[in-house]
BALOBA-1460 file (C-alpha; in Angstrom, 3 decimals):
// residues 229
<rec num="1" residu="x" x="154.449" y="82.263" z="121.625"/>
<rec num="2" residu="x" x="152.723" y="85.104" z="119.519"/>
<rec num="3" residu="x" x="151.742" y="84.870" z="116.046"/>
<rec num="4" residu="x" x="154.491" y="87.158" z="115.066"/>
<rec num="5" residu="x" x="157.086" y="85.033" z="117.127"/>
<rec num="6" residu="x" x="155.729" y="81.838" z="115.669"/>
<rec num="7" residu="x" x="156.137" y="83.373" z="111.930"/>
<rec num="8" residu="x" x="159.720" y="84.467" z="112.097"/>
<rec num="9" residu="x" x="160.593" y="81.227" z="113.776"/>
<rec num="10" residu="x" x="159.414" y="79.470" z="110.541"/>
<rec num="11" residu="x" x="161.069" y="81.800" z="108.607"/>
<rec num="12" residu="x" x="164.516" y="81.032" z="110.344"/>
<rec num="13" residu="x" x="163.842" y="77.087" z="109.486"/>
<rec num="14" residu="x" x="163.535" y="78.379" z="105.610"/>
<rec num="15" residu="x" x="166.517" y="80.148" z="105.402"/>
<rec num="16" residu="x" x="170.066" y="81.261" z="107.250"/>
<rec num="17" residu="x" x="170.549" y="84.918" z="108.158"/>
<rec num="18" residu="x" x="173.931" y="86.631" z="107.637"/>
<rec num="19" residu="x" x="174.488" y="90.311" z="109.054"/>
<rec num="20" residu="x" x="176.308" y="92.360" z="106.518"/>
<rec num="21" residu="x" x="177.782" y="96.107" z="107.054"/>
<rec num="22" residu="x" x="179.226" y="97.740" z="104.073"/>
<rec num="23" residu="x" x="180.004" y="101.283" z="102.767"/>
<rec num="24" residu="x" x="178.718" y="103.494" z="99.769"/>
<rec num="25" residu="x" x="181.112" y="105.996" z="99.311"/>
<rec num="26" residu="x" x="182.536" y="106.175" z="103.147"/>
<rec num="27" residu="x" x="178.383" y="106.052" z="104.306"/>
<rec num="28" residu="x" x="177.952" y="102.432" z="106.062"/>
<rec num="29" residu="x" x="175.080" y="100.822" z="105.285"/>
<rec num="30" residu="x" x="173.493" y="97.754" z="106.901"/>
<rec num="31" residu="x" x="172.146" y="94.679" z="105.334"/>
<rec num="32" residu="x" x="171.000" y="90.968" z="105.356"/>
<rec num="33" residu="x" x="171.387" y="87.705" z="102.935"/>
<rec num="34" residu="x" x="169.430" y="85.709" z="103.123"/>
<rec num="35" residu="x" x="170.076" y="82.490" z="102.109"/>
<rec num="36" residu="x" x="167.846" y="79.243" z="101.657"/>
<rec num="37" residu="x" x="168.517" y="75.765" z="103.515"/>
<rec num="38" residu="x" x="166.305" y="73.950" z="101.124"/>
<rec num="39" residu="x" x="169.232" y="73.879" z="98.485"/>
<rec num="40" residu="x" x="172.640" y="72.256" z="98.419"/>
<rec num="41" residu="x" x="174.561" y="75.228" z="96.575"/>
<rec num="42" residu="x" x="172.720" y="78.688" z="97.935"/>
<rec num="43" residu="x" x="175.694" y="80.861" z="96.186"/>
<rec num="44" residu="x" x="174.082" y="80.121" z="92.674"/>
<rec num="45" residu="x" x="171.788" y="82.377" z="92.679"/>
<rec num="46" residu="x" x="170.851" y="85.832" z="94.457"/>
<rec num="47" residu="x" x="168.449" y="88.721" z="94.219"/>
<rec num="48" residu="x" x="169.398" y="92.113" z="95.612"/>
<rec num="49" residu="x" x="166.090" y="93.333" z="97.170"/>
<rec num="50" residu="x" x="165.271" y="97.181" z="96.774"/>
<rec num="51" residu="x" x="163.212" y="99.024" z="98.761"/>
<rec num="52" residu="x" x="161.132" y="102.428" z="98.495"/>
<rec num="53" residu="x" x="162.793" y="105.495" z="99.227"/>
<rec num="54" residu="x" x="163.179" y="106.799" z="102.574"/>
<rec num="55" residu="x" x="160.986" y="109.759" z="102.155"/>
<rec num="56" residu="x" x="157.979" y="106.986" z="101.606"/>
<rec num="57" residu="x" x="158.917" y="105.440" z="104.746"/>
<rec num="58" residu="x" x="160.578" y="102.755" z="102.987"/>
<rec num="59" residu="x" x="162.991" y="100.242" z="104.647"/>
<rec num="60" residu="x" x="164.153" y="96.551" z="103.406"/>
<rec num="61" residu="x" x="161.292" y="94.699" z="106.153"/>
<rec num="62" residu="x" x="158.737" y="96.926" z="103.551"/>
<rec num="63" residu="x" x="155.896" y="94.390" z="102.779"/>
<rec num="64" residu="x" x="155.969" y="94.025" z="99.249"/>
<rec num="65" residu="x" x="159.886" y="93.184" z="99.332"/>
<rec num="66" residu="x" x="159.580" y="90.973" z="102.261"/>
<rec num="67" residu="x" x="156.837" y="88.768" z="100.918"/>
<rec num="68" residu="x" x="158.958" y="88.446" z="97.451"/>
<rec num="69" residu="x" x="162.344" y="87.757" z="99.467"/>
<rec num="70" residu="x" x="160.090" y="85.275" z="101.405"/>
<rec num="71" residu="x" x="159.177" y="83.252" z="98.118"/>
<rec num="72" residu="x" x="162.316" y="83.210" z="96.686"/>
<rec num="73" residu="x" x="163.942" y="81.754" z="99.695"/>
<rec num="74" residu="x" x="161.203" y="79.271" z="99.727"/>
<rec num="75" residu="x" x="162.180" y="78.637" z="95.699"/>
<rec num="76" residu="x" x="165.514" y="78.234" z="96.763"/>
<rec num="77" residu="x" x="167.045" y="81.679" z="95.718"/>
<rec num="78" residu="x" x="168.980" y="83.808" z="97.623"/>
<rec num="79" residu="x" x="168.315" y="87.335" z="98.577"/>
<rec num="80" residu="x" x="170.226" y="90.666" z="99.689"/>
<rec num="81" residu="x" x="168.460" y="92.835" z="101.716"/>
<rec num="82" residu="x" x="169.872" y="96.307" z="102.584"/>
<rec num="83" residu="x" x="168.465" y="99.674" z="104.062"/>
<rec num="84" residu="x" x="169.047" y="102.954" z="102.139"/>
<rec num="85" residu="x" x="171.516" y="105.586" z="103.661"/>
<rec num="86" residu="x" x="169.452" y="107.245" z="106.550"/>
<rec num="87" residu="x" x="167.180" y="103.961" z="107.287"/>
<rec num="88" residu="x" x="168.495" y="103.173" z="110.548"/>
<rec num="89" residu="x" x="170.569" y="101.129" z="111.534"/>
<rec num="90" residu="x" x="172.596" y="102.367" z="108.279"/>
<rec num="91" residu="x" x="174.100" y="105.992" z="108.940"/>
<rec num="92" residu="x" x="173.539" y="108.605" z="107.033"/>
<rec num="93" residu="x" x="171.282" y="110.984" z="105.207"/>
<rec num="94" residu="x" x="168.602" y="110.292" z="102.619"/>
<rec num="95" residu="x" x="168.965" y="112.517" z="99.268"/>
<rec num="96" residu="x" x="166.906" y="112.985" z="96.424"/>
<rec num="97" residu="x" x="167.646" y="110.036" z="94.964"/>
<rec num="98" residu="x" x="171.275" y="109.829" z="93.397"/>
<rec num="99" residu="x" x="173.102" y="109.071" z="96.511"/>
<rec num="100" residu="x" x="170.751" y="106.105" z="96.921"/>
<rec num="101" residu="x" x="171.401" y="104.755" z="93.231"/>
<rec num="102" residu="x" x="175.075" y="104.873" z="94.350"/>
<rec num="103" residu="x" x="174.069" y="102.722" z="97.285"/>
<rec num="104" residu="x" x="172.324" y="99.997" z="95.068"/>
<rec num="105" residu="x" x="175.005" y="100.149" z="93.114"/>
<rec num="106" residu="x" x="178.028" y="99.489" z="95.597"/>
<rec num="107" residu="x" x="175.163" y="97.009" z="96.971"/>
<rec num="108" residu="x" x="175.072" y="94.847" z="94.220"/>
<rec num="109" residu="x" x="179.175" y="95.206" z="93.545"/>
<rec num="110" residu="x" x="178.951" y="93.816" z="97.426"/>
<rec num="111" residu="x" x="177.374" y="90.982" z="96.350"/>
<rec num="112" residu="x" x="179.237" y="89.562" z="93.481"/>
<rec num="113" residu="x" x="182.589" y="89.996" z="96.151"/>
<rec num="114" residu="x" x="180.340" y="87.231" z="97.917"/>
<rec num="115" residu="x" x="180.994" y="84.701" z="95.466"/>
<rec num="116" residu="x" x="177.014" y="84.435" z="93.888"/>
<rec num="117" residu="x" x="176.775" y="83.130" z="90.389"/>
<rec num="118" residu="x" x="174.247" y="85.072" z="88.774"/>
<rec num="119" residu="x" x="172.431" y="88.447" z="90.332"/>
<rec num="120" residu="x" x="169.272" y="89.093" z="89.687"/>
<rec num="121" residu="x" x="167.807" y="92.949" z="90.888"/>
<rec num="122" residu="x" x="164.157" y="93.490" z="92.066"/>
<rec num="123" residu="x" x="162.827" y="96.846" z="93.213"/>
<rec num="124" residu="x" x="159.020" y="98.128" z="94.333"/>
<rec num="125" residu="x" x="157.365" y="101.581" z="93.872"/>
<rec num="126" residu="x" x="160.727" y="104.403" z="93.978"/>
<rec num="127" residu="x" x="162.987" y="101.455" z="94.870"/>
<rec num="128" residu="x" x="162.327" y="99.803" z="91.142"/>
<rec num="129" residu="x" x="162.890" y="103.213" z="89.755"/>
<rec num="130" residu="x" x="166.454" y="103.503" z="90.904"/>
<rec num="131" residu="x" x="166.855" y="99.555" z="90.454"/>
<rec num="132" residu="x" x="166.248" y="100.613" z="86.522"/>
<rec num="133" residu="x" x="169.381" y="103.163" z="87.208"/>
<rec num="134" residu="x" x="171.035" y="101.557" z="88.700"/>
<rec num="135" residu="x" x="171.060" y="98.321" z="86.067"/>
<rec num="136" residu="x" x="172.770" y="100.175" z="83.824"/>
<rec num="137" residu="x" x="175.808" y="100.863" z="85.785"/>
<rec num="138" residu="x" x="176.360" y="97.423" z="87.616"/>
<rec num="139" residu="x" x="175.732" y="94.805" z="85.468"/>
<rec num="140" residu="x" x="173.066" y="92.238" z="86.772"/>
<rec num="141" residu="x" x="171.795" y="89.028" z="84.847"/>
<rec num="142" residu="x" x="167.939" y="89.890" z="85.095"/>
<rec num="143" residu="x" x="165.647" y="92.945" z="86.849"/>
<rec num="144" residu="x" x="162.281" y="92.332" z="88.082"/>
<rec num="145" residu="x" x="160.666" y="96.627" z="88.805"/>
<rec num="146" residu="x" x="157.898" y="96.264" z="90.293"/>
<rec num="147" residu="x" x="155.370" y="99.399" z="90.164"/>
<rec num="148" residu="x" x="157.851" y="101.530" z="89.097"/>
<rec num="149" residu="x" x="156.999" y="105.283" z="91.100"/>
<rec num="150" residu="x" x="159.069" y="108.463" z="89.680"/>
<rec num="151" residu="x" x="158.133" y="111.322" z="92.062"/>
<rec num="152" residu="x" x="158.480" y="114.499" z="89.978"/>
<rec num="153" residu="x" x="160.754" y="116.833" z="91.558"/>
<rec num="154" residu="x" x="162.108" y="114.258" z="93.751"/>
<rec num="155" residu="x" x="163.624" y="112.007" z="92.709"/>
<rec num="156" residu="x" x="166.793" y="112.806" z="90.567"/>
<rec num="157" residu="x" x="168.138" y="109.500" z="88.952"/>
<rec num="158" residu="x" x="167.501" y="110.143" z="85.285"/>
<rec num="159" residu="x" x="166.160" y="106.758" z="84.545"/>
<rec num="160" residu="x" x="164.075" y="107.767" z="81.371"/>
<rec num="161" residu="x" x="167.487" y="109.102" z="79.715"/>
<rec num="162" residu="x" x="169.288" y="105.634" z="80.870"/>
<rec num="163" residu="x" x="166.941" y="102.708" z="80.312"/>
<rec num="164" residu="x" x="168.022" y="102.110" z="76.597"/>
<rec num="165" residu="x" x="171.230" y="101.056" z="78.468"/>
<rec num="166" residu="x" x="169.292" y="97.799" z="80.105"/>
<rec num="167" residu="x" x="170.067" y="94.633" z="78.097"/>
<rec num="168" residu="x" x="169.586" y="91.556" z="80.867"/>
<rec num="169" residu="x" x="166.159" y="90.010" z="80.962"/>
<rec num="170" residu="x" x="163.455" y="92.930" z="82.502"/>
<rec num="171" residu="x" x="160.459" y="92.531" z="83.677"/>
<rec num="172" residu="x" x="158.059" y="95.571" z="84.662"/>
<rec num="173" residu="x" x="154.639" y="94.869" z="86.349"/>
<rec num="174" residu="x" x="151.758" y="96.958" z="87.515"/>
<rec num="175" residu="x" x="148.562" y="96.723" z="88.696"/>
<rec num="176" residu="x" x="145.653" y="97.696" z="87.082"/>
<rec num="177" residu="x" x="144.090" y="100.005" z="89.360"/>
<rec num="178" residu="x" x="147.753" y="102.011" z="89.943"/>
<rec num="179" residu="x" x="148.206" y="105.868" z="89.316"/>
<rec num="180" residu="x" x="147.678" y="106.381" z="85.798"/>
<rec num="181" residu="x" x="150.785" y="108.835" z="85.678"/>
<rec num="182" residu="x" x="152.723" y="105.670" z="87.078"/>
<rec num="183" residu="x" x="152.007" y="103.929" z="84.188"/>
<rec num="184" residu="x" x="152.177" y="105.807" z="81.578"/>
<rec num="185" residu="x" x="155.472" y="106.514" z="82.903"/>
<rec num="186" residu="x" x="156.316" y="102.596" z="83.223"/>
<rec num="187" residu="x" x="155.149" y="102.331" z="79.395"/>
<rec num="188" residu="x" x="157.409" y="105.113" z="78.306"/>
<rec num="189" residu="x" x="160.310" y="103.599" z="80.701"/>
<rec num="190" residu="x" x="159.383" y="100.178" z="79.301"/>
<rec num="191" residu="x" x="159.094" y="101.391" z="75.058"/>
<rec num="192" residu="x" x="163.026" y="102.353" z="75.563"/>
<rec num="193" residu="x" x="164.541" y="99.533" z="77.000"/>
<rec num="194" residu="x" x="166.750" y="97.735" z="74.798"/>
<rec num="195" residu="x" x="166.710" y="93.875" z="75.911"/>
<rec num="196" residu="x" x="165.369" y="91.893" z="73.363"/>
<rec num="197" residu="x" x="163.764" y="89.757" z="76.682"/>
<rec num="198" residu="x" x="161.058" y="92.721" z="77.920"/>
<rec num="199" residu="x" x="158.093" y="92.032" z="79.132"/>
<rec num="200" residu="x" x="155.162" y="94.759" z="80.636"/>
<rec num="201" residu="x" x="152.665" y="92.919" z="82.788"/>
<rec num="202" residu="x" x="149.429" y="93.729" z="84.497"/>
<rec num="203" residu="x" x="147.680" y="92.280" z="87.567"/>
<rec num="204" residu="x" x="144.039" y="92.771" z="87.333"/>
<rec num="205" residu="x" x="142.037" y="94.794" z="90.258"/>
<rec num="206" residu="x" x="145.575" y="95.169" z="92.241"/>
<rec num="207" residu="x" x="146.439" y="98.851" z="93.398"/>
<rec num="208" residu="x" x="150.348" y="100.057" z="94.066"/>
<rec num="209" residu="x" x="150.041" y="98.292" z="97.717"/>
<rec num="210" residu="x" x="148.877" y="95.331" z="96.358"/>
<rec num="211" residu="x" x="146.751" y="94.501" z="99.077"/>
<rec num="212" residu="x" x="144.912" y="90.784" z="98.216"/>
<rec num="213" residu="x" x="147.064" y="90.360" z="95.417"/>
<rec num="214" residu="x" x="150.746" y="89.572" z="96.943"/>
<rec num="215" residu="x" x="150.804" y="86.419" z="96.342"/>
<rec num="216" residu="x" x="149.992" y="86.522" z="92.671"/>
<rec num="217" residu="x" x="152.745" y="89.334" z="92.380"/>
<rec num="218" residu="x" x="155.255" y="87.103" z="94.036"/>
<rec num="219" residu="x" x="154.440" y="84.100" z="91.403"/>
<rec num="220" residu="x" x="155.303" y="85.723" z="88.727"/>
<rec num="221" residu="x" x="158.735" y="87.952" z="89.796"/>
<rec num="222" residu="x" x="159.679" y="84.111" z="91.412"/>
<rec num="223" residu="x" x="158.902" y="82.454" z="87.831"/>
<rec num="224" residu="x" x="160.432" y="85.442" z="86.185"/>
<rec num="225" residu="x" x="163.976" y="84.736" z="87.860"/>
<rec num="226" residu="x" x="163.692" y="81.135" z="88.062"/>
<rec num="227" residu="x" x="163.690" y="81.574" z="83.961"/>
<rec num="228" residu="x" x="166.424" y="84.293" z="84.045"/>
<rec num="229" residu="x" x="168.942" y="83.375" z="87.095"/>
């Protein structure tokens, strides 16, 4: 068996697959829960998982949302993987942005039809900019962005105007070496959000990718909603 065989058949010991098709405004989109065996009840608690935008080749197997979904399976939380409109096998076309917010949106409504008790919402680079958005149209009980990215002239969610709308338990976190224009757009996202439970982290010497420092991102968005959910 090859290393890659021998990985996901570990993976399907940790947790229980379910295939889920749904639609965002008549577009169907495909998805995944994934939910942990290690746990007697694993409708308590959920994360919907948000992935980069299409035009940065994002899809929900991207690494960075993987490896989190990965350790909060293994923490006993569920997770809700989808692919943005245009990410096959979901139909569609990708747009520059507000289509997509609608898609996390009807995404996380999806979810709560499931029967989960509380939702938390994570999102990486793009994907955590529209997870902001999108927080303050579909309520969610704590948000985890992770290296929040706002291409100018790209993307067009308006999530400076809306993010004194977020009340639930936030969490933004960097790392150090990311794109200073990144960040000083994270601080300025992170200065108007109203929750009284904010925080702004840092990890030291990691870049956007995170390369070598996964696993220390993944402890803290896992402590973060084991707090919050």
């Amino acid at each position: 068996m090859s290393e890659l065989g021998e990985f996901l058949e570990l993976l399907e010991r940790k947790f229980r697959k379910v295939t889920l098709w749904f639609r965002s405004e008549g577009t169907r989109l495909y998805g995944e829960v994934w939910m942990p065996t290690c746990v007697e009840d694993p409708l308590k608690r959920i994360v919907v998982m948000v992935h980069p935008h299409p035009k940065e080749g994002g899809n929900m197997k991207n690494f960075v949302i993987a490896s989190v979904a990965e350790r909060l399976i293994q923490k006993g939380i569920s997770t809700f993987l989808f692919n943005f409109r245009g990410v096959r096998p979901s139909k569609g076309k990708p747009s520059d942005g507000s289509e997509e917010l609608k898609d996390v949106i009807t995404a996380i409504n999806q979810v709560k039809t499931l029967g989960f008790e509380k939702i938390g919402l994570c999102g990486y680079s793009s994907g955590a900019a529209i997870a902001l958005a999108a927080s303050t149209e579909a309520k969610t009980d704590a948000l985890a962005a992770i290296s929040p990215k706002i291409a100018e002239g790209e993307l067009n969610i308006k999530v400076e105007e809306k993010c004194n709308k977020i009340c639930s338990p936030t969490i933004i976190i960097y790392g150090s070496e990311e794109n200073e224009k990144n960040l000083n757009c994270g601080r300025e996202i992170y200065s108007k959000i109203s929750s009284k439970d904010k925080t702004f982290d840092m990890i030291e010497g990691a870049e956007h990718e995170f390369h070598g420092f996964t696993g220390k991102l993944c402890d803290k968005i896992v402590d973060f909603f084991e707090t919050h959910l």
